[in-house]
Structures are given as C-alpha cells and as structure tokens.
N, C-alpha and C positions, 0 to 999 in steps of 0.2 A: 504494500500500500504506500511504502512510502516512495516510490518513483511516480505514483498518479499523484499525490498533492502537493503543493507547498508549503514551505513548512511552516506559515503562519495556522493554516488548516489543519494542519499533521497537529501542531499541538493543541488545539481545540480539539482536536478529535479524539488525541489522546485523556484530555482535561473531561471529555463527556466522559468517556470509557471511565474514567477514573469514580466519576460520580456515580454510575449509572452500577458499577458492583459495590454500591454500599445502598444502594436506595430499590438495584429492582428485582423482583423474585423472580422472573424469569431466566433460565439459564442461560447463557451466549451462547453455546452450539443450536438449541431453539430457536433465540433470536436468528440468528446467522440465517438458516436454514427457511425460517419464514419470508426473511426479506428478501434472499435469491428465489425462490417459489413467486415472490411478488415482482421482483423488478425482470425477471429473464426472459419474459415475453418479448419488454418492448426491447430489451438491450439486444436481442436476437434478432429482433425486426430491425432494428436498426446497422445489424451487419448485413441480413440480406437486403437492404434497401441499399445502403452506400459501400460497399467492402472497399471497392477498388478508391474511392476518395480517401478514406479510412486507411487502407495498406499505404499511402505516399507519406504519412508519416511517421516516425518510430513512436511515437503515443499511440496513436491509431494502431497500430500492428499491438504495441501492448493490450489495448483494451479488447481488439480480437480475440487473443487468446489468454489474456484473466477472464474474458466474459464466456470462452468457449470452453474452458478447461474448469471454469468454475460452478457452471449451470448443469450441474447433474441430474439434478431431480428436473429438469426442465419439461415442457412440452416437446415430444421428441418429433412432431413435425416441425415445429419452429425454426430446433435444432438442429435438421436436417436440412430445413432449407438455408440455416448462415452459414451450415458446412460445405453446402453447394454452391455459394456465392465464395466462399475463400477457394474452395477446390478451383473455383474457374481463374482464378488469378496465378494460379500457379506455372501453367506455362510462361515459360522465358523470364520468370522472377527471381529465379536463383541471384540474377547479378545485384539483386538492391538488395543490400546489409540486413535494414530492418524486417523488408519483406522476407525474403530467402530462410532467416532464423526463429521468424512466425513458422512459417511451413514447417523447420525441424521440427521445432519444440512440440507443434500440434501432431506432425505425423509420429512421434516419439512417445505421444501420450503423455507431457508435461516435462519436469524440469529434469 
C-alpha cells in the first residue's frame, strides 16, 4: 500500500488503522474481505473499460495487478473479462518495463 499513497495519506491511514483497533469489534480480515467483495466490481470494470490507458503507466500497471491478484472472492465474470482486456495487451509489450513485469507477476500468480 505504501507505493499507491503518499505519504501524507499513508499516515492518516495508518493514524485510522491505529484508532479503529481500539474502538471497532469487527475483525480486519472481515473488514478486508467485505470491502474487496464491495469495491471489485467497479475496480474490474474499470480494467476492462481502460486497460490499455491504465498499462502506459507504472501506477496503472500497479493497480492492474493489486486489483487482479487481490479480488479473489470477486464476481468471476467481471474477473474474467479484466483478465481478457490485460490478456489482449500483451502482445508486443514485453519491451515496456512497467507493462512487461505486470504480465510476469500476473502470469506467475503474484509476487
């Protein structure tokens, strides 16, 4: 998480987290777990809507595959279709850094 914020965010975020284990009784792997069930629809629509915009930048290639390697419980036609939009950028993308290392990571099944 910490390469997607800055770090003015990064320590808000950290300062919530800090609050939120003394004040909430819900466990954080639950929490975790509901808010990707909630947010993975549009974040999947949103790689197969733009991939190839999205892959020109190395954020963009990050948030492909935090959002693809992290949506497990997701809707798996969703899934299938932002796996279908990165699959199609993969010819001739070996040569761009950020692209190219999306492709391992995902074809490797993660880190």
């Amino acid at each position: 998480m910490k390469s997607l914020l800055p770090e003015p965010d990064l320590e808000l975020l950290l300062e919530i987290h800090a609050i939120r284990s003394t004040t909430s009784k819900k466990d954080p792997d639950t929490r975790r777990c509901e808010l990707v069930r909630h947010l993975a629809a549009p974040l999947l629509a949103t790689i197969t809507a733009a991939a190839p915009a999205l892959a020109e930048s190395p954020f963009g290639t990050h948030f492909i595959t935090e959002t693809l390697l992290g949506t497990t419980d997701a809707d798996a036609a969703a899934k299938d279709a932002a796996l279908h939009a990165v699959a199609a950028l993969a010819p001739g993308s070996w040569d761009s850094v950020p692209l190219g290392r999306m492709l391992k990571t995902l074809a490797l099944g993660g880190r």
